[in-house]
C-alpha angles and dihedrals in degrees: 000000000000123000112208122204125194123232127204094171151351088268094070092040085066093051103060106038087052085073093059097046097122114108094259096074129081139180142225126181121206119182094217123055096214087065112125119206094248112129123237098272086053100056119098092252094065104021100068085071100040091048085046093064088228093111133019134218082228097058093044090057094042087062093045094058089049093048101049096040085112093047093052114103087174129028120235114222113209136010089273090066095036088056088040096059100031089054090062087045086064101252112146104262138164086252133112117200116220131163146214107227113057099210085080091043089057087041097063093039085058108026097107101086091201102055116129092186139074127276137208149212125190130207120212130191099213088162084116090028101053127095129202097195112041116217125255101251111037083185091053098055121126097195130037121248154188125237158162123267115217112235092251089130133043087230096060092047091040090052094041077233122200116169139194129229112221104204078192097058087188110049125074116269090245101062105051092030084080107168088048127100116217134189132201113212104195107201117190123231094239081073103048098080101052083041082057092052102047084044087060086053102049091049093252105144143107097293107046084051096040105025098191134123088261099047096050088054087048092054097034087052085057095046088058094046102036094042120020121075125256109244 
């Protein structure tokens, strides 16, 4: 079961997420509230072939490792860290990205500039759901679960990243993470633009999560149409 909350402001984001800010909680921003926690591989759009047989989670991301061998600065060494990367790279994985610091989650809930909608963050209390030492086989589990990422890639580090692994692809996180407590912070539209703005203040932008050539002329192009004049 999922407990929403309604937000009017940052203010009462704050506080909200300042009551959970013992370790044990971590956040997660969508930026459309009918959103289900169901990771990529498990969304219609994917599954069709997985469930099919034609095609295997394995030999995807088989492919994935040979193709992006001349992009790699650092070798992963086992699947855990290959999912692990290629997820932040966008391929469609088992995996869900949350993070520890609530300010990103919110990021990436309000970062379309255009939206009309509300947006969301959950909370979830991964404290009887987390492992320190991942198994051998993540396409083998039996259980989801909720894990480290090694620092293999800036992102991770930038995002204070932490994911979950869905055994169940398909179904939402909630349902088959059964020992974990989530909340659903619904946050109305009227809010997102002053939130946007106290995000740029506070340095919260692509770049400072991404830190890479394309994100600081992302963020450089926004600075020029949300703050300069028009002449």
């Amino acid at each position: 079961m999922v407990r929403e909350f309604e937000i009017n402001s940052f203010e009462e984001y704050h506080s909200v997420v300042f009551k959970h800010r013992e370790t044990n909680y971590v956040f997660r921003g969508h930026s459309n509230i009918n959103w289900e926690l169901i990771p990529k591989v498990g969304r219609p759009a994917y599954s069709a072939s997985f469930t099919s047989g034609i095609i295997t989670e394995q030999s995807i991301l088989d492919s994935w490792k040979r193709y992006s061998q001349p992009h790699l600065i650092i070798q992963p060494k086992d699947d855990w860290e290959w999912l692990t990367l290629a997820q932040h790279h966008g391929l469609a994985t088992r995996l869900l990205d949350w993070t520890r610091n609530p300010l990103v989650a919110l990021y990436f809930a309000t970062e379309n500039p255009t939206t009309e909608e509300d947006v969301c963050v959950y909370i979830l209390d991964y404290i009887k759901s987390i492992v320190l030492n991942t198994p051998h086989e993540p396409f083998k589990l039996d259980k989801s679960l909720v894990f480290y990422p090694k620092g293999i890639s800036a992102r991770v580090i930038n995002q204070r990243g932490v994911l979950s692994l869905s055994h169940i692809p398909n179904k939402p996180l909630e349902e088959i993470l059964l020992n974990s407590k989530f909340k659903k912070l619904i946050i109305k539209k009227k809010a997102i633009p002053e939130i946007r703005q106290i995000l740029t203040l506070y340095s919260v932008n692509e770049y400072t999560i991404y830190q890479d050539l394309d994100s600081l002329s992302k963020n450089l192009n926004r600075f020029i149409i949300e703050t300069l004049p028009l002449s």
